[in-house]
N, C-alpha and C positions, 0 to 999 in steps of 0.2 A: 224261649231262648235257652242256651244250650247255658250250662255251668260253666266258668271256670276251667273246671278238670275236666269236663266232657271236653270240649272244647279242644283240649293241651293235648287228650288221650285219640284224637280224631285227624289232629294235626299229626301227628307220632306214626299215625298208621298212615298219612298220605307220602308223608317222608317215607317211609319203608317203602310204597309202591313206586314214587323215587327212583329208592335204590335198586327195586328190582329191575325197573325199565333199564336204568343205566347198564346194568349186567346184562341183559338182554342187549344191547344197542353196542356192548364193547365185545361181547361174545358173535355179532353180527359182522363186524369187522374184521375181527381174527378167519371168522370161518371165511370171510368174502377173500380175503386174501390167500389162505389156505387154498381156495379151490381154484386162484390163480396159479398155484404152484404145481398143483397137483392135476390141471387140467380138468379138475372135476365137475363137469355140466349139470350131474346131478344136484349135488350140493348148493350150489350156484342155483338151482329153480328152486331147491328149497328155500335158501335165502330171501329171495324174491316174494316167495308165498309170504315167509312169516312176518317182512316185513308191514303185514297187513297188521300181526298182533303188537308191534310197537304202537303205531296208529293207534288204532286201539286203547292200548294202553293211555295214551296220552288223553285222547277223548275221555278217557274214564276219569282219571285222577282231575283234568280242568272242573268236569261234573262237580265232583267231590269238593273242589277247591269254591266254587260258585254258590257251592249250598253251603259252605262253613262262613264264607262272608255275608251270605241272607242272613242266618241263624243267627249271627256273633257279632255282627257289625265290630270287627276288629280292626284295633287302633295304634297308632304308630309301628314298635318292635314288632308286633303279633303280623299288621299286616302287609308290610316289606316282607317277611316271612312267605304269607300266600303268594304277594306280587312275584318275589324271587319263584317260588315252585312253578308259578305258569309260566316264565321267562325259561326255564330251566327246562321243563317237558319238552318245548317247544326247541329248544337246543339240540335234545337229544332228538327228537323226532327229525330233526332232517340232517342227524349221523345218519340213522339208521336209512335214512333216503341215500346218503352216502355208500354204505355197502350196498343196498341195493342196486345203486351204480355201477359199482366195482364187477357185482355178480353178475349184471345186464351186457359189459363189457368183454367177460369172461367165456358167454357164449356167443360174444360175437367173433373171439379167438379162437373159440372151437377148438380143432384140433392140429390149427397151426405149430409149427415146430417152434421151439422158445428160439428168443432173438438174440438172449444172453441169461447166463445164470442169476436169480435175482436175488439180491442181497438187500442194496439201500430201501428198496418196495419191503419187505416185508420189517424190516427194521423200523421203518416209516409205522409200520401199525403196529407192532411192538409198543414203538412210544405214544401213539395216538391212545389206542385201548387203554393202559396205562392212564394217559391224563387223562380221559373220560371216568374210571375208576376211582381215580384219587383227588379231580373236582369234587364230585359229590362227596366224596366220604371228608371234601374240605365245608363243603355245606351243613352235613350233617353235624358236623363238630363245633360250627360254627370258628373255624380256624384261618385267620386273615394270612397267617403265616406260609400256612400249608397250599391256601390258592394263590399267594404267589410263587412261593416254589414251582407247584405245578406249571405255572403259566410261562415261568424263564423256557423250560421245556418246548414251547411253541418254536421256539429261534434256535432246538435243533431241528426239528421238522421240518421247519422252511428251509435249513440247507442244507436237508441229504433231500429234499425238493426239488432245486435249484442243481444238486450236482445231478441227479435222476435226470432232469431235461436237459443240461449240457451233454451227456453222454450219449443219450437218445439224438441229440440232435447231431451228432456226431455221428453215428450209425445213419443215418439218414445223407447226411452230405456224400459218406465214402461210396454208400451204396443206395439209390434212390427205392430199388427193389425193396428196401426194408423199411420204408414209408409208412406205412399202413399197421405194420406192425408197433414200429417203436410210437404212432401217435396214441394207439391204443394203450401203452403201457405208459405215453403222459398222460390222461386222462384218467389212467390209477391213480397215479401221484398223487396228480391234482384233487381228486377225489378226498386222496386219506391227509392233504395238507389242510384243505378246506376243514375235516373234522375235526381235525388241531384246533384251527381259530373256535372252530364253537364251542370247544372242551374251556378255551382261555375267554370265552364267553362267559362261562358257566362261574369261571372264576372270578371275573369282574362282578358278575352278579354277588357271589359270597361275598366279596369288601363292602357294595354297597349294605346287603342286609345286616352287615354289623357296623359299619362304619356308617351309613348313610348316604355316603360321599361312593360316586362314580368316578373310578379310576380306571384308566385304559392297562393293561396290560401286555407282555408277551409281544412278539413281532407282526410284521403285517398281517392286514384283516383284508388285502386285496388278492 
């Protein structure tokens, strides 16, 4: 059975591959949206590829997490702890399904002409990235304060969401030709709203592993 401090030092390092995934899964988002902008199909199959190494990653760290609870059989704080990390991976892993969406969407825009300049879309993953970022770093601190902070964030998301689909749907009523296009860039949206909620996931997670108590957080989860 592991020590003590093995244990504490093994935990330390699973939190840092944590943090790294989440870096990886907020910099997947940024670039997925990027190469909405930029029309960049390359990038966009990059994206696609790498989203094999979040996976990855995730599978890795559960390993890790699976073997620390054989070894330790850890009890109460310790193991809300592990419970939160596999809750947590598992958040981030289907962001990064989320950009991969984004990316997947991106060539199927190819090299259609833009429908409008984007603003609210890229702003939308501004703030996503963002609370994906500053959950965890609310985790790692164990800071009840700071995931809710993060989380208020969610309900701006939802409505530069909600203005993203009235505008698009708008373009759609005046002119049916632009159909096809504008549903494509609701399915962005949609995309980078949905990573919101999981980032304000992430968040509800962090209250229970210090509080105990599940608290919903942040705006809709629909």
């Amino acid at each position: 059975m592991e020590t003590s401090d093995a244990f504490q030092k093994t935990l330390h390092e699973i939190q840092n591959d944590v943090l790294e995934m989440s870096g990886m899964v907020a910099r997947a988002i940024d670039r997925a949206v990027e190469s909405l902008k930029r029309r960049d199909l390359t990038q966009a199959h990059h994206i696609i590829a790498d989203d094999a190494k979040i996976d990855e990653r995730r599978f890795a760290v559960e390993d890790r997490c699976i073997e620390l609870m054989s070894a330790q059989h850890p009890v109460a704080g310790d193991l809300r702890i592990i419970v939160a990390i596999l809750n947590i991976i598992t958040e981030l892993e289907r962001i990064g399904d989320y950009a991969d969406g984004i990316a997947r969407i991106v060539i199927m825009i190819g090299d259609e002409p833009p429908l409008k300049p984007l603003i609210d879309i890229p702003r939308m993953a501004e703030l996503t990235s963002e609370m994906i970022s500053q959950s965890i770093q609310s985790f790692i601190r164990r800071d009840v304060e700071l995931a809710k902070k993060v989380a208020s964030m969610d309900g701006v998301v939802d409505g530069l969401h909600d203005q993203v689909f009235r505008e698009l749907l708008t373009f759609m009523m005046v002119d049916p030709k632009t159909i096809n296009r504008a549903t494509r860039l609701t399915w962005v949206a949609h995309n980078l709203e949905r990573a919101a909620d999981r980032a304000t996931n992430i968040c509800e997670r962090v209250v229970f592993t210090v509080t105990g108590k599940m608290e919903e957080l942040g705006g809709s989860k629909y």
